[in-house]
N, CA, C and O atoms as CSV, one atom per row, in Angstrom:
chain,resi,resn,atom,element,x,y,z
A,1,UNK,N,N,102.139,46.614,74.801
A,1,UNK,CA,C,102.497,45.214,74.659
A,1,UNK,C,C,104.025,45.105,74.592
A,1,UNK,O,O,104.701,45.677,73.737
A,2,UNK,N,N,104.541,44.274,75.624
A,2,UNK,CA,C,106.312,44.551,75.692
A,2,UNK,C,C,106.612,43.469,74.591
A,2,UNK,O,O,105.966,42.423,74.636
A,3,UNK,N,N,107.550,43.656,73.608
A,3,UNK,CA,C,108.248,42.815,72.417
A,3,UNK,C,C,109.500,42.485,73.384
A,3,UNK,O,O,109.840,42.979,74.460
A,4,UNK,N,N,110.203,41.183,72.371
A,4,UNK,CA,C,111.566,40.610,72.556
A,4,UNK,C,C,112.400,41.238,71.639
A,4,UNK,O,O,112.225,41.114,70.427
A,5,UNK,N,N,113.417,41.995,72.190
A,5,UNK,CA,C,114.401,42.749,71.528
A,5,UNK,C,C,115.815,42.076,71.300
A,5,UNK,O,O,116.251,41.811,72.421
A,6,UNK,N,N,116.717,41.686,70.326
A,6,UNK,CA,C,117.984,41.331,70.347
A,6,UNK,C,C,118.881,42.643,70.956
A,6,UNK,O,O,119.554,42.544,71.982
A,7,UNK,N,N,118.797,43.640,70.311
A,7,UNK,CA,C,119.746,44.416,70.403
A,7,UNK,C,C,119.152,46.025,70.685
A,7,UNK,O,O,117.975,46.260,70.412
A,8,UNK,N,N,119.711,46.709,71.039
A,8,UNK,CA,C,119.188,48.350,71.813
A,8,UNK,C,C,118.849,49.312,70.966
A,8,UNK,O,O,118.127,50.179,71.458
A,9,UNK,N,N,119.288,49.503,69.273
A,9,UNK,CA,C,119.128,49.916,68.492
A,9,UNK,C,C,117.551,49.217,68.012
A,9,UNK,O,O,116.712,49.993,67.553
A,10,UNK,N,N,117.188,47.614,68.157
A,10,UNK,CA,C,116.221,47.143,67.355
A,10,UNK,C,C,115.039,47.857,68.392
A,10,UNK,O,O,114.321,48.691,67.840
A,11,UNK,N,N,114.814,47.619,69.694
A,11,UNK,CA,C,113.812,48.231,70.636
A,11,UNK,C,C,113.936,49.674,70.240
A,11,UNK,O,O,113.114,49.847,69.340
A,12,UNK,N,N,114.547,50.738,70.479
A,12,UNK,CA,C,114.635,51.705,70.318
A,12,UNK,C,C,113.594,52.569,69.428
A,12,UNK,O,O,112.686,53.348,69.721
A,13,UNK,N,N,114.340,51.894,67.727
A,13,UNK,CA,C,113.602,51.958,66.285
A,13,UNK,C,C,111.948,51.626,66.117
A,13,UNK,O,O,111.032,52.299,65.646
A,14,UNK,N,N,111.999,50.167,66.771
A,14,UNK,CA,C,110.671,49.424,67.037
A,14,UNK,C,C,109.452,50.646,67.804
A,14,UNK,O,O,108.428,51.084,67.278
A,15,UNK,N,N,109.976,50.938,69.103
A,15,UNK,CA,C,109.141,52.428,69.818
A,15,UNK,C,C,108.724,53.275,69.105
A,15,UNK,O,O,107.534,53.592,69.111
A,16,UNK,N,N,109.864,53.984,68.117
A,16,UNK,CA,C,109.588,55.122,67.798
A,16,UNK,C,C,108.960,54.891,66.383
A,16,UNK,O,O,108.545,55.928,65.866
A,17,UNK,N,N,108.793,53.670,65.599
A,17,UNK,CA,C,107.909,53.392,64.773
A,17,UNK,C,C,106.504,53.463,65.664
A,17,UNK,O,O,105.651,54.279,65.314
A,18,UNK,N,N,106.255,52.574,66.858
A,18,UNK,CA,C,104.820,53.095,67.632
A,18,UNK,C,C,104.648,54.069,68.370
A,18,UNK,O,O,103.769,54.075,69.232
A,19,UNK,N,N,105.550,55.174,68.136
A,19,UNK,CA,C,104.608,56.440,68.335
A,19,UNK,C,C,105.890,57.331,69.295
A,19,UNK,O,O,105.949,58.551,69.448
A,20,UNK,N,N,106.736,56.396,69.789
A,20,UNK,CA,C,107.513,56.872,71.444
A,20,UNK,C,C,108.979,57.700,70.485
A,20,UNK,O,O,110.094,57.179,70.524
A,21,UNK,N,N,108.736,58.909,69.745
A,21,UNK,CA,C,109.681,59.611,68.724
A,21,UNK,C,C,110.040,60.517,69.994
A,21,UNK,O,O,111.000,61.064,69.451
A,22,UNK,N,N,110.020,60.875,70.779
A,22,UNK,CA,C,110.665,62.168,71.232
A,22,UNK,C,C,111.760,61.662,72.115
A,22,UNK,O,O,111.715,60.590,72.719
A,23,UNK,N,N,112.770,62.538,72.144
A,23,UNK,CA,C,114.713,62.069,72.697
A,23,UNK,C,C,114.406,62.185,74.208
A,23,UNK,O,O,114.673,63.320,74.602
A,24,UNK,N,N,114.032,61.550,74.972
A,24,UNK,CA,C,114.192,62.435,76.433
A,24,UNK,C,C,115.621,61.580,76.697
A,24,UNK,O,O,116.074,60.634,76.052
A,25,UNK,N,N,116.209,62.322,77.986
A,25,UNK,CA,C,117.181,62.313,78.744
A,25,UNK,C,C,116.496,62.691,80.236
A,25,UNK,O,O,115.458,63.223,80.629
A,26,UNK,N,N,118.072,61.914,81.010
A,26,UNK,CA,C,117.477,61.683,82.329
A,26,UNK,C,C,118.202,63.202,82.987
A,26,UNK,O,O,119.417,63.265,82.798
A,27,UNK,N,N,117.685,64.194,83.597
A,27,UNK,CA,C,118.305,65.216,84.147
A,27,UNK,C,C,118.926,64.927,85.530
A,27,UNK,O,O,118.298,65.493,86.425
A,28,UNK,N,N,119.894,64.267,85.922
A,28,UNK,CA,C,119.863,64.143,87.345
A,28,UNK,C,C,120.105,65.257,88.162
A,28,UNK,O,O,120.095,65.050,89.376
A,29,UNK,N,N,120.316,66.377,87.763
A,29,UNK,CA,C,120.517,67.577,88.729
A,29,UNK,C,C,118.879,67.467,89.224
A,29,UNK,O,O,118.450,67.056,90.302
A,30,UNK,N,N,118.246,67.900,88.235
A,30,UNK,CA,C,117.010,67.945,88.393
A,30,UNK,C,C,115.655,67.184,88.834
A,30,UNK,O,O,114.500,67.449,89.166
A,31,UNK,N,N,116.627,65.917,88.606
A,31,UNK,CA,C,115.523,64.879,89.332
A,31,UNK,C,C,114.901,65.034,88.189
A,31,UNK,O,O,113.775,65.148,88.674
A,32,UNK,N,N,114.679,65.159,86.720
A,32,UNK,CA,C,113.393,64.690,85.809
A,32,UNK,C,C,113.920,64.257,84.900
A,32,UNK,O,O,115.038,63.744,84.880
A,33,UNK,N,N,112.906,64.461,83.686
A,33,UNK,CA,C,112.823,63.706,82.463
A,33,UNK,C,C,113.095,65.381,81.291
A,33,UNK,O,O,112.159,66.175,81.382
A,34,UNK,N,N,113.928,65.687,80.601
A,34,UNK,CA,C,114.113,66.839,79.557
A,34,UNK,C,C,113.425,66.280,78.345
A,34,UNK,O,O,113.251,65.065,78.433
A,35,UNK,N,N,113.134,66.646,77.610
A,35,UNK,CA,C,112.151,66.691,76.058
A,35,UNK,C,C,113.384,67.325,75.353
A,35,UNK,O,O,113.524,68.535,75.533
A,36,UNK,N,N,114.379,66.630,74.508
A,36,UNK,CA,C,115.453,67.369,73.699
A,36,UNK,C,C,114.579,68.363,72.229
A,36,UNK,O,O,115.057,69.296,71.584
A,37,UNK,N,N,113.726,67.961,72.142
A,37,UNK,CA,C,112.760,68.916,70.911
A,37,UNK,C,C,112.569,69.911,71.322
A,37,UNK,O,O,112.959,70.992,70.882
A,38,UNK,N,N,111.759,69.631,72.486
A,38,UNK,CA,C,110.758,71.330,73.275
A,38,UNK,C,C,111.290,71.396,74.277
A,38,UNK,O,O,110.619,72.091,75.040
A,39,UNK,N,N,112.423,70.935,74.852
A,39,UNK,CA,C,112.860,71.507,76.002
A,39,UNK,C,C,112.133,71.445,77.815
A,39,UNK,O,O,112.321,71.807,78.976
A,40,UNK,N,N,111.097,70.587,76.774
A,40,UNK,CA,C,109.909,70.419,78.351
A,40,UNK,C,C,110.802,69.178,79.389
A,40,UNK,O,O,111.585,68.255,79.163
A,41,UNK,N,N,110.304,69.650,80.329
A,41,UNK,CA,C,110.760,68.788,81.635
A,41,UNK,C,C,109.398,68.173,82.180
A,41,UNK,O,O,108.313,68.728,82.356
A,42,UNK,N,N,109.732,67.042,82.363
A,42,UNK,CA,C,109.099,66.450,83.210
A,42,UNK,C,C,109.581,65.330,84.167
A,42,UNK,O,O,110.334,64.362,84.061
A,43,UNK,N,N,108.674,65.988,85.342
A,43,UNK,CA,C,108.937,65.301,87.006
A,43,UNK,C,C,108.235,63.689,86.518
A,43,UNK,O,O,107.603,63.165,85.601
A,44,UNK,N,N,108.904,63.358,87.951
A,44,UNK,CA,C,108.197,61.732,88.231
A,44,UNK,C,C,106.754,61.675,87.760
A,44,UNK,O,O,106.276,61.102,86.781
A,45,UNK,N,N,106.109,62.507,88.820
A,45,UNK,CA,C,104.465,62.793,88.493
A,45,UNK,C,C,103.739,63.074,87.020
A,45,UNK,O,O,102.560,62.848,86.745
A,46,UNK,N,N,104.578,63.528,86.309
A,46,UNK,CA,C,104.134,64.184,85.085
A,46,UNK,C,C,104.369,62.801,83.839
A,46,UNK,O,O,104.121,62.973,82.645
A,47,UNK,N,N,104.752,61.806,84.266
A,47,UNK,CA,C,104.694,60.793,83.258
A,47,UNK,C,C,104.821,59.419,83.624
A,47,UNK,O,O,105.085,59.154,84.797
A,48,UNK,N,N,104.701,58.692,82.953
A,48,UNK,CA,C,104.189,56.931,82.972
A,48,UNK,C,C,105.364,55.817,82.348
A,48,UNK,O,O,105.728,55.947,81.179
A,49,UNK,N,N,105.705,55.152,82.874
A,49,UNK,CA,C,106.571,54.232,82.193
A,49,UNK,C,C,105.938,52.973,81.517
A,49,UNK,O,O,105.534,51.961,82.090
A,50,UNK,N,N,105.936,53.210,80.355
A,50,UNK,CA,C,104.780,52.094,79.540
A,50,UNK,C,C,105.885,50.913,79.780
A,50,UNK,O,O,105.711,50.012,80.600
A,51,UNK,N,N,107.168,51.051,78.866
A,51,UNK,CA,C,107.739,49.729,78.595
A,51,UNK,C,C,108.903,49.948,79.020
A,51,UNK,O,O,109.463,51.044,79.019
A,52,UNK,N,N,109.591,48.347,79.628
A,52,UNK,CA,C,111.079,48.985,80.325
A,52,UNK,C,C,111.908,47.259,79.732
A,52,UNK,O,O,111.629,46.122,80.111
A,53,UNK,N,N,113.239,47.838,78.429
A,53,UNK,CA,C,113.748,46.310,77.936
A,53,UNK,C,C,115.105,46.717,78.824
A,53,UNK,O,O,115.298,47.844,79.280
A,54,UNK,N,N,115.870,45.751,78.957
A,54,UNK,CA,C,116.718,45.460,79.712
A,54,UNK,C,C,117.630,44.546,78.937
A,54,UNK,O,O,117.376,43.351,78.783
A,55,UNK,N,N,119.115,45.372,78.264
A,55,UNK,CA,C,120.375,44.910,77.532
A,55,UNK,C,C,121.811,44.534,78.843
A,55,UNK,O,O,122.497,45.226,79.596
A,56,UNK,N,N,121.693,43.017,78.511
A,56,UNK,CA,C,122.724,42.704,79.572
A,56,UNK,C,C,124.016,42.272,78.901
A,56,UNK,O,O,124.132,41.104,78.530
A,57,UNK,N,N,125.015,43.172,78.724
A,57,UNK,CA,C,126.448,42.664,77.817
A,57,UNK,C,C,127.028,41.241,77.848
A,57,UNK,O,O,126.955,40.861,79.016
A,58,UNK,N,N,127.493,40.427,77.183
A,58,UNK,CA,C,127.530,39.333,77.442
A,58,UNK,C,C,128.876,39.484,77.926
A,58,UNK,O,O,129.003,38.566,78.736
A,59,UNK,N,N,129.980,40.152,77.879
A,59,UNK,CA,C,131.239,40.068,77.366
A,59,UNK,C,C,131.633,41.777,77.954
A,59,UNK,O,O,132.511,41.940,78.801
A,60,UNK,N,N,130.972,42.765,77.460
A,60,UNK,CA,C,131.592,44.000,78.049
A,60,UNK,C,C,130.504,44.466,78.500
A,60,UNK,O,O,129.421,44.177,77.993
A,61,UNK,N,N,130.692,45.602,79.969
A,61,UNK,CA,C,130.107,46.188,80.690
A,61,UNK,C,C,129.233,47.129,80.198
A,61,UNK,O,O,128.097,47.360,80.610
A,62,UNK,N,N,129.755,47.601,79.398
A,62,UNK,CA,C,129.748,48.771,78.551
A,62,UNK,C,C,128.589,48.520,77.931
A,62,UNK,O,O,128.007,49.604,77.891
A,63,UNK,N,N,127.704,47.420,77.253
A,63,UNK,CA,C,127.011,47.183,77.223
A,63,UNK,C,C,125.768,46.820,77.271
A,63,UNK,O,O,125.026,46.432,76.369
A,64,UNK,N,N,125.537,47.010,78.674
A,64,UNK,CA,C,124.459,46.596,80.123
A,64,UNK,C,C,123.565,48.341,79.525
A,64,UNK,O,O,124.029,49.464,79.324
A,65,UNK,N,N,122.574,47.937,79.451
A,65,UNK,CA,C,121.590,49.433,79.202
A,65,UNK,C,C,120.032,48.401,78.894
A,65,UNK,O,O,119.769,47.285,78.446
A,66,UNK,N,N,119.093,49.909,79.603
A,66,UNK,CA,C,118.060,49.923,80.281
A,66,UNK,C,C,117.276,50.603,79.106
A,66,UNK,O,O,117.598,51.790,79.146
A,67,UNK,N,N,116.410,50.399,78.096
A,67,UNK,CA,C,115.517,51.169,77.098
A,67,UNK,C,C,114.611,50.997,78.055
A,67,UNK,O,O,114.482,50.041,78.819
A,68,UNK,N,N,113.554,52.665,77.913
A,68,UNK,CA,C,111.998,53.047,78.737
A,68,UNK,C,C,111.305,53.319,77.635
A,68,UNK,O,O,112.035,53.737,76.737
A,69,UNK,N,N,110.581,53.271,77.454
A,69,UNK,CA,C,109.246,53.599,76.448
A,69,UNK,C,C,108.158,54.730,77.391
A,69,UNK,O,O,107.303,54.486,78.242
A,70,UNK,N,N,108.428,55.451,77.060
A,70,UNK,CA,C,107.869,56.787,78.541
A,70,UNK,C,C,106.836,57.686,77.641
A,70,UNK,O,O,106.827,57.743,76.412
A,71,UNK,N,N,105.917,58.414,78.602
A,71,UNK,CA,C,104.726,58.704,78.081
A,71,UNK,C,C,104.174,60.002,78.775
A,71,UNK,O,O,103.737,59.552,79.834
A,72,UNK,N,N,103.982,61.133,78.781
A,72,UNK,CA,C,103.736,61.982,79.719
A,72,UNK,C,C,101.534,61.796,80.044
A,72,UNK,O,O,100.521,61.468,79.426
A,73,UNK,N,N,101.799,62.095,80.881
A,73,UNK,CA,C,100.185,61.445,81.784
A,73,UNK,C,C,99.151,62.453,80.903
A,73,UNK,O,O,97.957,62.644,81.134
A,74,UNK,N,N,99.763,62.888,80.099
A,74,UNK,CA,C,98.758,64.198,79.731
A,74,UNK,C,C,98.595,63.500,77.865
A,74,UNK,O,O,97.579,63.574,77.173
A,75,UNK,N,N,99.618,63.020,77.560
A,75,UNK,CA,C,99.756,61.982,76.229
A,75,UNK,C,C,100.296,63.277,75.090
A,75,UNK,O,O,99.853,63.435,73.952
A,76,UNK,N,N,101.074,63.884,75.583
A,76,UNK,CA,C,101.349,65.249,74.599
A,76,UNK,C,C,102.789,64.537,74.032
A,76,UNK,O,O,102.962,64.459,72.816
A,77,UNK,N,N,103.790,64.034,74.961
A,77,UNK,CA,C,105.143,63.608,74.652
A,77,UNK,C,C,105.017,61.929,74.715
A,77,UNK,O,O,104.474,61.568,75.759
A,78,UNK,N,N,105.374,60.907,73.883
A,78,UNK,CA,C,105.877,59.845,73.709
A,78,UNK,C,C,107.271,59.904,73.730
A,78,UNK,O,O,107.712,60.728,72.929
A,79,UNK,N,N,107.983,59.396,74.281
A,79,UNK,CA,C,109.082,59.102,73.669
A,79,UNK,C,C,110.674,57.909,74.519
A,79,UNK,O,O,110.413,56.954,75.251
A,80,UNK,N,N,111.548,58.153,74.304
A,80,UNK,CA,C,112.534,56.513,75.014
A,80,UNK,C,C,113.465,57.323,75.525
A,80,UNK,O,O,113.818,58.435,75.134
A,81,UNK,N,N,113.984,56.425,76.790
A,81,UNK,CA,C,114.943,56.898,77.499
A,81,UNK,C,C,115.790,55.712,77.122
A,81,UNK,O,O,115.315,54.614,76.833
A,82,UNK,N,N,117.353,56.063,77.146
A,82,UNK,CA,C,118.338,54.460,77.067
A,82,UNK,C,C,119.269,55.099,78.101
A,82,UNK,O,O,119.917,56.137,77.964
A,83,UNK,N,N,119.203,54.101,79.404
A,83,UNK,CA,C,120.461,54.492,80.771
A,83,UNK,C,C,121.498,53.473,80.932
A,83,UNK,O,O,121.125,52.344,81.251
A,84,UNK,N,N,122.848,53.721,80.746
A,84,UNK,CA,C,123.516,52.623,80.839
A,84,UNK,C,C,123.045,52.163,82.378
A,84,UNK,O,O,122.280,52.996,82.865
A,85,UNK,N,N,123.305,51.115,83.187
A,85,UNK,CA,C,123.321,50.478,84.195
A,85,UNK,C,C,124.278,49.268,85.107
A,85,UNK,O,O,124.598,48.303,84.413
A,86,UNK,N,N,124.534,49.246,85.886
A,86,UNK,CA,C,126.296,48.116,85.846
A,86,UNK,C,C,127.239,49.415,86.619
A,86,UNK,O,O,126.951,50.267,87.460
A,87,UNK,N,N,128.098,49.180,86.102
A,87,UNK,CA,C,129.379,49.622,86.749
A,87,UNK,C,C,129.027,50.935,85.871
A,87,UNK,O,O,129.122,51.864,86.674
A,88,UNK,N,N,128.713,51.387,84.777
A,88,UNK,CA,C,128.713,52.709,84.107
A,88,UNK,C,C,127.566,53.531,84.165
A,88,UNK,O,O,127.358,54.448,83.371
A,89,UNK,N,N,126.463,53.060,85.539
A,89,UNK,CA,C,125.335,53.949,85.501
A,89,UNK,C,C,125.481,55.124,86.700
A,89,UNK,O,O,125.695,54.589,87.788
A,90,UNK,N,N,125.428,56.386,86.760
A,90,UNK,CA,C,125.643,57.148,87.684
A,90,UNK,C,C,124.558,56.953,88.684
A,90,UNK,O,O,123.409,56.586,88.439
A,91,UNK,N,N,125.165,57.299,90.056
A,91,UNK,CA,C,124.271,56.931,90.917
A,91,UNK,C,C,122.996,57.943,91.544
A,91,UNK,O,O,122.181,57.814,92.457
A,92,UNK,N,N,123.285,58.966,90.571
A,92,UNK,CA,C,121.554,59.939,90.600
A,92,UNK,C,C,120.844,59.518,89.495
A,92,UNK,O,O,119.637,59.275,89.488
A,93,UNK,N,N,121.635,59.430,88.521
A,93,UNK,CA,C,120.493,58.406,87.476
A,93,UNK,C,C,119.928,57.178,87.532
A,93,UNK,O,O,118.885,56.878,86.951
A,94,UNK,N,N,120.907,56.086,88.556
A,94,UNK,CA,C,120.052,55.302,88.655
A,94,UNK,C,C,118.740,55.451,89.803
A,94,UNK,O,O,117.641,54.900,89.747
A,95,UNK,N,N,119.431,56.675,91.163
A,95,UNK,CA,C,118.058,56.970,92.109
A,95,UNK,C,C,116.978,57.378,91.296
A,95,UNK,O,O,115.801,57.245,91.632
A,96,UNK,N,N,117.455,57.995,89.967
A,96,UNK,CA,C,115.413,58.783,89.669
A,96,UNK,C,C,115.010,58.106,88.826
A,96,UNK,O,O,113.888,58.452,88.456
A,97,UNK,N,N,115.711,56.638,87.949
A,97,UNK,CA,C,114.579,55.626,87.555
A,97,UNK,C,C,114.307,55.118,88.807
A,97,UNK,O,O,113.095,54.982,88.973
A,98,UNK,N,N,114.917,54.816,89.663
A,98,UNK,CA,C,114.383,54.125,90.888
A,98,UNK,C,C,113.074,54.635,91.074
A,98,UNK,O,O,112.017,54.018,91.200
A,99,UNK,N,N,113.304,55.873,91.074
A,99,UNK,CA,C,112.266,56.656,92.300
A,99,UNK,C,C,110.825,56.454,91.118
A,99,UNK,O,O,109.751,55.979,91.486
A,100,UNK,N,N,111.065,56.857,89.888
A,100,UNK,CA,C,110.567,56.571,88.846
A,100,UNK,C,C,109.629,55.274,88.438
A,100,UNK,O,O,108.401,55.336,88.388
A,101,UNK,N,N,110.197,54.403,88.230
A,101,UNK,CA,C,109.903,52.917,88.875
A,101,UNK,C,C,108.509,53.041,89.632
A,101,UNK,O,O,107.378,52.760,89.236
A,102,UNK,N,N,108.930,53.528,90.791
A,102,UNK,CA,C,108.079,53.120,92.146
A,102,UNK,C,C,106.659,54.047,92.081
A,102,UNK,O,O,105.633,53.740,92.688
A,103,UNK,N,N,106.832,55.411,91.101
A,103,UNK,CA,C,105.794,56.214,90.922
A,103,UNK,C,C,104.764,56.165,89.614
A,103,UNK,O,O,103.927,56.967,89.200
A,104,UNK,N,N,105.436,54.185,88.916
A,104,UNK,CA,C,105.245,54.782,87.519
A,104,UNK,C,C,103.640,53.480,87.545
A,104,UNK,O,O,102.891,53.403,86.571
């Protein structure tokens, strides 16, 4: 069920009170998703994008970021991705939410 978030810290907290606790990061060498706990990787295929909030700066760029609420298909890892987006998102990170997106 997607909530209304003010701020990137309140979504974030909110997730990982329902369950989405594990740190992933976006690997762009790798094209996946890293597990900062266990070190697990996971590809496009290997997980689900439950919830996706969207922080648009009013005032600085710097601001503009993308919270995921991500889920591996197997239900072993919960956990949130936060990608800046705008002028400060790299452009392999934004191809593998793209690609991500389209597989999720």
């Amino acid at each position: 069920m997607a909530q209304n978030y003010e701020t990137v810290s309140e979504a974030v907290n909110d997730l990982k009170q329902r369950g989405y606790t594990a740190n992933l990061s976006l690997e762009a060498e790798k094209e996946c998703l890293v597990c900062d706990s266990s070190f697990a990787e996971l590809s496009p295929g290997q997980f689900s994008i439950d919830e996706v909030y969207r922080f648009e700066g009013m005032t600085d760029p710097g601001d503009e970021m993308i919270v995921y609420a991500i889920s591996s298909r197997d239900n072993t890892i919960k956990g949130v991705v936060v990608n800046a987006f705008g002028v400060y998102s790299s452009y392999r990170s934004s191809r593998l939410v793209e690609h991500l997106l389209r597989n999720s």
